[in-house]
C-alpha positions in Angstrom: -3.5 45.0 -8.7 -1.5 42.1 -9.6 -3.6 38.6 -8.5 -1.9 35.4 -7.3 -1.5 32.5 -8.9 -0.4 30.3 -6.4 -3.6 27.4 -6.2 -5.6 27.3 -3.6 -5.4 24.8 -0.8 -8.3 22.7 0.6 -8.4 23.3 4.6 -7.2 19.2 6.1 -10.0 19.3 8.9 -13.3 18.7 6.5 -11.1 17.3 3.9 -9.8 14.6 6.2 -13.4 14.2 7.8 -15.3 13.9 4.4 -12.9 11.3 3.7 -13.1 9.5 6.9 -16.8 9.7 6.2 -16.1 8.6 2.6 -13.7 5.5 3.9 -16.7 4.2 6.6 -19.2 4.5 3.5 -17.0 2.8 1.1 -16.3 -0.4 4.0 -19.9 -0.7 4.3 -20.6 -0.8 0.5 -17.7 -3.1 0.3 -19.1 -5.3 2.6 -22.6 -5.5 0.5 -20.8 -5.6 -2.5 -19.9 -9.3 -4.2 -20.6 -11.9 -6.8 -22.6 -13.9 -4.1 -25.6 -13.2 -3.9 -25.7 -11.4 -0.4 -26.6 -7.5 -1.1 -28.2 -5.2 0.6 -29.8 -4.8 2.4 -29.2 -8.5 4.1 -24.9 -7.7 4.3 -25.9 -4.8 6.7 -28.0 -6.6 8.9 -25.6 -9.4 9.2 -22.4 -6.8 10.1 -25.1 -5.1 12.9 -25.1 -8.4 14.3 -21.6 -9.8 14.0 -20.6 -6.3 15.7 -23.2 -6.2 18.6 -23.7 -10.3 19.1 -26.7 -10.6 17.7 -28.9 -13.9 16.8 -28.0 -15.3 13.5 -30.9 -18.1 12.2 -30.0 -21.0 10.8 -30.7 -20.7 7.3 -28.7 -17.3 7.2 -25.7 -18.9 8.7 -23.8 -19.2 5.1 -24.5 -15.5 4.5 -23.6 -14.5 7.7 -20.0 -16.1 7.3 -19.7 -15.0 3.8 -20.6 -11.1 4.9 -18.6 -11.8 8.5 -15.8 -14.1 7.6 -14.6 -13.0 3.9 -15.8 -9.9 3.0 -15.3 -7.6 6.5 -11.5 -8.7 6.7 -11.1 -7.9 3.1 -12.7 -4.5 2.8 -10.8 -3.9 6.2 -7.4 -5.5 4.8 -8.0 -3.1 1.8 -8.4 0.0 3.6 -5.2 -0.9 6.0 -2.7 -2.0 3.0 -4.3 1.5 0.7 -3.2 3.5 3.8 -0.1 1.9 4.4 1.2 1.9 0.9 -0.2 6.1 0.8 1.9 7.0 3.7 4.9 5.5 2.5 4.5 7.1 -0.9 4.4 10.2 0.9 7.9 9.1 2.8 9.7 7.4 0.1 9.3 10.4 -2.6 11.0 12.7 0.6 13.0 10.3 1.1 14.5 9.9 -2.3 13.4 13.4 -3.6 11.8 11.9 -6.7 8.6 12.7 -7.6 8.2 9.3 -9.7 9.5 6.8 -6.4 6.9 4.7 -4.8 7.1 2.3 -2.2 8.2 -0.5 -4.7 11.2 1.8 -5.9 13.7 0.1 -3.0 13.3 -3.5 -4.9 11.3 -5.0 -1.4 7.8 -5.7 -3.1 10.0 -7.6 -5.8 12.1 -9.2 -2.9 9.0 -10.3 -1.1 7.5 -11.8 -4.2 10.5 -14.6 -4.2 9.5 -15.7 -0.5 5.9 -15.3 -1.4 6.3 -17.7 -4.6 8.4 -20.2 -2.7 5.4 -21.4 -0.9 2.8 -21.1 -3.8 5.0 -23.1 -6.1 7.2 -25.0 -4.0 5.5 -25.5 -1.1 8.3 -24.3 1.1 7.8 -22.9 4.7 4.7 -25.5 4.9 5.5 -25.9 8.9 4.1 -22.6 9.3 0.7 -23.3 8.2 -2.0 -20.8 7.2 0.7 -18.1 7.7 3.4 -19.9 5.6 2.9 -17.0 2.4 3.0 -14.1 5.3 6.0 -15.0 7.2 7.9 -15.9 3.7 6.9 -12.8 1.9 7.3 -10.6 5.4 10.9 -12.6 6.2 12.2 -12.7 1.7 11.3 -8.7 1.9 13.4 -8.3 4.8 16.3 -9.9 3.7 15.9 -7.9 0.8 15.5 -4.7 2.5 19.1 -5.2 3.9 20.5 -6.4 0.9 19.7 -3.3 -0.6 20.7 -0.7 2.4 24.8 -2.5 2.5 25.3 -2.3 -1.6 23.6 1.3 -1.4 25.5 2.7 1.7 28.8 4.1 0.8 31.7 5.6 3.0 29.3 9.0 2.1 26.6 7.8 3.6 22.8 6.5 1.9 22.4 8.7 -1.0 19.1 8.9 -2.4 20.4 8.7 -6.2 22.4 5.5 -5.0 19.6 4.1 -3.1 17.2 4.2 -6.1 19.6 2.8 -8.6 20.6 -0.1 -5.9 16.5 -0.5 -5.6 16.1 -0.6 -8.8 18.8 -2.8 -10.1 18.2 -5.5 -6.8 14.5 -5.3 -8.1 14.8 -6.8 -11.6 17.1 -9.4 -10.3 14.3 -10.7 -7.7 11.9 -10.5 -10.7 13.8 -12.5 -13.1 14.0 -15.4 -10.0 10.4 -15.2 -9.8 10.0 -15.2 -13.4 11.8 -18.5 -13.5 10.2 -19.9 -10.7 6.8 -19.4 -12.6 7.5 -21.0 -15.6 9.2 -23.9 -13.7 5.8 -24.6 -12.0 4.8 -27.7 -12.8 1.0 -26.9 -11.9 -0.6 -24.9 -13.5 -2.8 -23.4 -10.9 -0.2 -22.8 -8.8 1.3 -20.4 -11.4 -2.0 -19.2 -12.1 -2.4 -18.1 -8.0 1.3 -17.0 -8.0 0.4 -14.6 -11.0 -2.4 -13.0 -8.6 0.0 -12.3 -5.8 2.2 -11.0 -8.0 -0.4 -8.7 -9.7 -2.4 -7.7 -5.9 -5.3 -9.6 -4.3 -7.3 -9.2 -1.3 -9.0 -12.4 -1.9 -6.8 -14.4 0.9 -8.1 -11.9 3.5 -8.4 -12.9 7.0 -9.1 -11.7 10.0 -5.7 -13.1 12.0 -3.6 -11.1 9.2 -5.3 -8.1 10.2 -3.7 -6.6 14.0 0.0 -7.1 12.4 -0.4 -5.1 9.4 -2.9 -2.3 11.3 -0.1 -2.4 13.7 2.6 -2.2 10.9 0.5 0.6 9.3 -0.1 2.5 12.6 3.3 2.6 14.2 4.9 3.5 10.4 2.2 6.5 10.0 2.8 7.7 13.6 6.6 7.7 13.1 6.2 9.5 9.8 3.7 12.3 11.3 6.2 13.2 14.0 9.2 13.3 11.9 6.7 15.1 9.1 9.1 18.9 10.0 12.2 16.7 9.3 10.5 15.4 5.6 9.8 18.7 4.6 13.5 19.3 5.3 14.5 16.8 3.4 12.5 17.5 0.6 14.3 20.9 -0.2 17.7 18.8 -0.3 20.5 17.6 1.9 22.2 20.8 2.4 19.2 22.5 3.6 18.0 20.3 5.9 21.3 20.0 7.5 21.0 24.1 7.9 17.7 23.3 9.2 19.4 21.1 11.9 18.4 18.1 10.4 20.6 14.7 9.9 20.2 13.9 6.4 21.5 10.6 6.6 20.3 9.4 10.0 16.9 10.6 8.8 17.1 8.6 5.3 18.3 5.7 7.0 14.9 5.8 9.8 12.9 6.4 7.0 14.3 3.3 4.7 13.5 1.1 7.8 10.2 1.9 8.8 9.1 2.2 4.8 10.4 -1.3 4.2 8.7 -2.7 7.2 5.1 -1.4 6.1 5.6 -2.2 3.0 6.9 -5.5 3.5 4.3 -6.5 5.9 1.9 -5.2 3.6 2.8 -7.1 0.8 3.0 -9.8 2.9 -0.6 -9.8 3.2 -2.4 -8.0 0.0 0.5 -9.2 -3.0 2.3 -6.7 -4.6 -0.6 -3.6 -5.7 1.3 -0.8 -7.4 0.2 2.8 -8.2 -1.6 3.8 -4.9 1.9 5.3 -2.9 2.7 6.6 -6.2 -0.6 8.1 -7.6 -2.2 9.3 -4.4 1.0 11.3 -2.8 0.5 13.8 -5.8 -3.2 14.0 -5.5 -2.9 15.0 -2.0 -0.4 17.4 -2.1 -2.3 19.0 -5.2 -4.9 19.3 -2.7 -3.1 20.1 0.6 0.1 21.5 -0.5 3.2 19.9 0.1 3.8 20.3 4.2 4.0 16.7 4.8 2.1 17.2 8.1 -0.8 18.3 6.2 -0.2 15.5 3.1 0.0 12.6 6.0 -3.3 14.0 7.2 -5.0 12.7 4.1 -2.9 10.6 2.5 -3.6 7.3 3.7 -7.6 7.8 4.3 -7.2 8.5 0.5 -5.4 5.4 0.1 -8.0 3.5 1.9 -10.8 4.7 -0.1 -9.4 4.2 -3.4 -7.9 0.6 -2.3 -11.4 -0.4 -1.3 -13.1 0.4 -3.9 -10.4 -0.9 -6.5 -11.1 -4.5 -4.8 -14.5 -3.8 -5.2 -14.5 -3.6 -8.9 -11.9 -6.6 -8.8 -15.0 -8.9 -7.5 -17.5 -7.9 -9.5 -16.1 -6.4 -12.9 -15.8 -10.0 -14.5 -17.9 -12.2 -11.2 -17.1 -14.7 -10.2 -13.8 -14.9 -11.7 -11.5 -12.1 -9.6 -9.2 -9.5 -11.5 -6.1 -9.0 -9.4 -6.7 -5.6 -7.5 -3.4 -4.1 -9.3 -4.7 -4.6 -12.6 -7.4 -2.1 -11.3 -4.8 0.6 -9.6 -2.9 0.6 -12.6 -5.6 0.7 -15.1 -7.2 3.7 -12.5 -3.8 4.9 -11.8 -2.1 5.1 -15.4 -4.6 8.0 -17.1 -4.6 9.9 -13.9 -1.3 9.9 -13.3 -0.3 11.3 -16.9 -3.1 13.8 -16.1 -1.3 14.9 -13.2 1.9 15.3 -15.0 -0.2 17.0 -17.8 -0.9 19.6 -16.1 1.9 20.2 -13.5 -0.2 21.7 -10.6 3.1 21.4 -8.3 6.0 21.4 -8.2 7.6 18.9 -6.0 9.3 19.8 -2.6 7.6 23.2 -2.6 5.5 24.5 0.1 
């Protein structure tokens, strides 16, 4: 009798609860984690006491805000953004059907990246205050978002081989005006903190740019969980997802709006951290198969886990001085993804 070789999928229930398990383990050790001098098991007692209102004495007060104040919204920005950029992996490759797109393919990281460095090196938006690099990136992504959806739309509609060329294409151009706005910096560190955005940090963190981009993240998974019958549709092509009694381009034109909002308002707040909607879609769906209900399942708790711990080793790999987190997802990201392709568990769009 003739076995199958069709791989075998891990059950989502205990998968997504070890990794929710995994995620409130790896925020804890985040926390107690850091070039400072606060460790365990001090960075526990001081989260205990933040979260229940607890007495702080004196002479703890500086750990207390460097556990409280820095590290918490960090480990917690980390674990929103690795979501957020997870799940829209998971809609972007549906949305383009290619296997290689990531949230960065539509040229909106690159696009944010001009707003973002029009603060850092000149200073603009300064009326806004502390959330003068947010609302630039958040508002530059935006604009390019719909620069990209009119030259990509055509009389046919938003086709995904048009979309990722226009993406592409858009995306070099904003990089070349960021490019020159770096090397006409006339200070250095503010080239030098430009570079950072550009390459991912966390170390900005706050806790006021936290409910926008858990909102951002939330509403954008939501969306892409009920809509997860339509992206397997999609997935298997135009012409079968019409049979299937789905709108191919209404559906691609939902899905380009909510992915640039998330991933604008992401970069918005974390800089522009690559590989983790591109690396951990496959991972899952290696794991899960590729029902896009079941892939949304665990996608973004494994986003969240491997973001968190990626800024982990950003702090303390070369303390105090801070890598950029995307040097870590790509340097993570770059050997497992040719692993992936290596061995070509899946094939993309199958069930």
């Amino acid at each position: 009798m003739r076995r199958s070789t069709a791989p075998r999928r891990i059950p989502v229930p205990p998968l997504s609860l070890a990794l929710a398990l995994l995620l409130l383990l790896s925020l804890v050790s985040g926390v107690g984690l850091g070039a400072a001098g606060v460790g365990w098991p001090d960075a526990p007692r001081f989260l205990w006491a933040g979260l229940t209102g607890g007495t702080v004495h004196a002479p703890d007060a500086a750990a207390y805000t460097i556990v409280w104040e820095i590290r918490l919204p960090r480990v917690l920005l980390g674990a929103v953004a690795g979501a957020g950029l997870a799940a829209v992996g998971v809609a972007v490759q549906a949305m383009v059907r290619n296997a290689l797109a990531d949230p960065f393919v539509l040229g909106i990281s690159s696009g944010a990246a001009v707003g973002a460095n029009a603060v850092i090196l000149l200073g603009a938006f300064a009326g806004f205050g502390v959330w003068a690099l947010s609302a630039s990136a958040f508002a530059s992504a935006l604009a390019a978002m719909t620069l990209v959806y009119a030259v990509a739309r055509s009389p046919r509609g938003l086709t995904p081989l048009r979309l990722i060329l226009t993406g592409t294409a858009l995306a070099y151009g904003f990089e070349a005006v960021t490019t020159v706005m770096v090397f006409g910096a006339a200070r250095g560190e503010a080239a030098r903190s430009a570079m950072m955005w550009l390459l991912g940090s966390l170390g900005g963190a706050t806790w006021a740019q936290l409910p926008l981009a858990a909102t951002a993240v939330a509403a954008g998974w939501a969306f892409l969980w009920w809509r997860a019958e339509a992206l397997n549709a999609l997935a298997m092509g135009d012409e079968t997802a019409a049979a299937l009694g789905v709108a191919p381009d209404r559906l691609r034109r939902e899905l380009f709006l909510v992915t640039a909002a998330v991933t604008g308002t992401v970069v918005a707040v974390s800089g522009a951290i690559g590989f983790v909607g591109l690396m951990v879609p496959h991972v899952v769906r290696m794991l899960v198969g590729a029902d896009h209900r079941r892939v949304l399942a665990v996608a973004p708790l494994a986003g969240a886990v491997l973001l968190v711990w990626a800024d982990v080793l950003s702090r303390l790999l070369f303390a105090p001085a801070e890598l950029p987190v995307g040097v870590i997802t790509a340097v993570v990201g770059v050997p497992a993804f040719l692993l992936l392709m290596r061995r070509g568990a899946y094939a993309f769009g199958g069930r």
